[in-house]
C-alpha positions as CSV (number, residue, x, y, z in Angstrom):
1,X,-59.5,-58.9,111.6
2,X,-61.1,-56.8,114.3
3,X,-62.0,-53.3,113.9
4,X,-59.9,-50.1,114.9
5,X,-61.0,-47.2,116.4
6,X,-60.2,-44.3,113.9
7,X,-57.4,-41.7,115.0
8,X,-57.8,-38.0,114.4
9,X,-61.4,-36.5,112.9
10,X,-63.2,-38.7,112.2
11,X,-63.8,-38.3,107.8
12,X,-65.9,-40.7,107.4
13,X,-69.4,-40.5,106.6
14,X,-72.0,-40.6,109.6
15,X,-75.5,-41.8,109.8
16,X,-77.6,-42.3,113.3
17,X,-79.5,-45.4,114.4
18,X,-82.8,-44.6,115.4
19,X,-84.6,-47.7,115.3
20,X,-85.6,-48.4,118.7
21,X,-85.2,-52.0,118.5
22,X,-81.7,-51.8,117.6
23,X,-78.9,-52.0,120.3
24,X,-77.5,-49.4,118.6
25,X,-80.5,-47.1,119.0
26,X,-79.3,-43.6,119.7
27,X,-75.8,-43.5,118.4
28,X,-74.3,-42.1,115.9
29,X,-72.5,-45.3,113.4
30,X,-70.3,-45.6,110.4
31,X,-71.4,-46.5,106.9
32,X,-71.4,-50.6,108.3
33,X,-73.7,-49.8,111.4
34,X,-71.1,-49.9,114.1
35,X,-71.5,-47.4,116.4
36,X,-69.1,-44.3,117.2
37,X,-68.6,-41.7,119.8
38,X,-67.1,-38.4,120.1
39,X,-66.1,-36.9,123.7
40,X,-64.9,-33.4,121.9
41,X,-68.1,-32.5,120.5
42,X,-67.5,-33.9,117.2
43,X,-63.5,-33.0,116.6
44,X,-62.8,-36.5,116.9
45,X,-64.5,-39.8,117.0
46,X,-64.4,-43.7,117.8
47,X,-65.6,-46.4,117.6
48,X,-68.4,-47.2,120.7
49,X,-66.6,-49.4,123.9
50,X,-69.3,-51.3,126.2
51,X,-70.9,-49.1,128.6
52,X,-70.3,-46.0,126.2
53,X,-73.6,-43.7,126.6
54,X,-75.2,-43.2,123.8
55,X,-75.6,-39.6,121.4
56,X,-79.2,-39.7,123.4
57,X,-78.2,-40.3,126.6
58,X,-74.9,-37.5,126.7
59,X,-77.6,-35.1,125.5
60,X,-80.3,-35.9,128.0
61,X,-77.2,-34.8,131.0
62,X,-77.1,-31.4,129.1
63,X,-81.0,-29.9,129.3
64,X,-83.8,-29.4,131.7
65,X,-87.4,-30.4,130.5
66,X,-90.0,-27.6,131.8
67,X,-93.9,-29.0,131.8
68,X,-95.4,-25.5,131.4
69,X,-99.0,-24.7,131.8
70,X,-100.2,-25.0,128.1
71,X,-98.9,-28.8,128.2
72,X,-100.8,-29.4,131.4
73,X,-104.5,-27.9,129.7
74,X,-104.2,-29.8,127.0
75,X,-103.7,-33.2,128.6
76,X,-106.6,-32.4,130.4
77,X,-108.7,-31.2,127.6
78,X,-107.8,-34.3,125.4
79,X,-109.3,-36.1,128.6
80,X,-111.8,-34.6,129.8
81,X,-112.8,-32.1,127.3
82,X,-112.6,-27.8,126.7
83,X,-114.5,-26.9,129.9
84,X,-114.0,-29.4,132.4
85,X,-110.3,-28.6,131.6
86,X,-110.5,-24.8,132.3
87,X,-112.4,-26.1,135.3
88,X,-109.9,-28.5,136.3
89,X,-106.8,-26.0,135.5
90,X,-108.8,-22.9,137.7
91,X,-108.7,-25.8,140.9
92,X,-104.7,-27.2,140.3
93,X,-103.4,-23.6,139.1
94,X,-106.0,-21.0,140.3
95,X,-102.9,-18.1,140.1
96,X,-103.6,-18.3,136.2
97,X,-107.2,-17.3,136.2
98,X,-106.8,-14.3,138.8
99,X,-105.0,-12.7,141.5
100,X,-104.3,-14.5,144.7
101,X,-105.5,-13.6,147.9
102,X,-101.5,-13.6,149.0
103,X,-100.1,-11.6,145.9
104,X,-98.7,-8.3,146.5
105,X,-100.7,-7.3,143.7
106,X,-104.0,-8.4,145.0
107,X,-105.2,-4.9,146.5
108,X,-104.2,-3.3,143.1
109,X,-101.2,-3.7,140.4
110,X,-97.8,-2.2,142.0
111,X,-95.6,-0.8,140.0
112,X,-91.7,-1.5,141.8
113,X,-89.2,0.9,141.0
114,X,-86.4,-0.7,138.3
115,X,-84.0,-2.1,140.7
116,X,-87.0,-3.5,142.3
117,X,-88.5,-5.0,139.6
118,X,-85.6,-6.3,138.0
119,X,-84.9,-9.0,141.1
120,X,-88.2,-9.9,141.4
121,X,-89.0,-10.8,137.9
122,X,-85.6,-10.1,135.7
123,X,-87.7,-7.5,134.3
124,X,-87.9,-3.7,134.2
125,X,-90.4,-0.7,132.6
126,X,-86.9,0.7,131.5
127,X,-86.4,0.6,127.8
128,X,-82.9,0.0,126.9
């Protein structure tokens, strides 16, 4: 007898597959393994369809990864050691290590007025 998709919440229990080498990596599943879905953030669920994106995969639409600086120095110091990183990171990011030559700030710090400030950076001296 074929399965069928539960109706309403979902009240069963939930676990999530992550074994990679599972075709069910990624989703969430009942107690037997299958693998469900929710499209209501979790008010409802059923049971996975062909072609149904998994829990990792509707996440991965929803955020933005940022590679900051600190990520960058420490790949390279894991490769190439503490100070032929710093070396490497003052020749890919010099703006790090000291003022540009093209900064406003490089003939001194400014200070902007408030409404200045505040488009440029999102910042102000103001203290609310």
């Amino acid at each position: 007898m074929p399965k069928t998709a539960p109706t309403g919440a979902y009240s069963g229990r939930l676990s999530f597959e992550a074994d990679h080498d599972s075709p069910h990596y990624g989703f969430h599943t009942d107690l037997d393994g299958n693998p469900v879905v929710t499209e209501d953030e979790g008010k409802t669920w059923r049971y996975a369809e062909e072609g149904d994106p998994s829990h990792f995969e509707r996440y991965h639409q929803r955020f933005a990864t940022v590679d900051g600086t600190a990520n960058r120095l420490l790949e390279l110091q894991l490769e190439h050691g503490r100070e032929k990183a710093e070396e490497l990171m003052r020749e890919e990011q010099p703006h790090h290590f000291e003022v540009q030559s093209d900064d406003p700030h490089f003939d001194g710090v400014l200070s902007d007025p408030d409404h200045i400030a505040e488009k440029i950076t999102g910042h102000t001296e103001a203290w609310a």
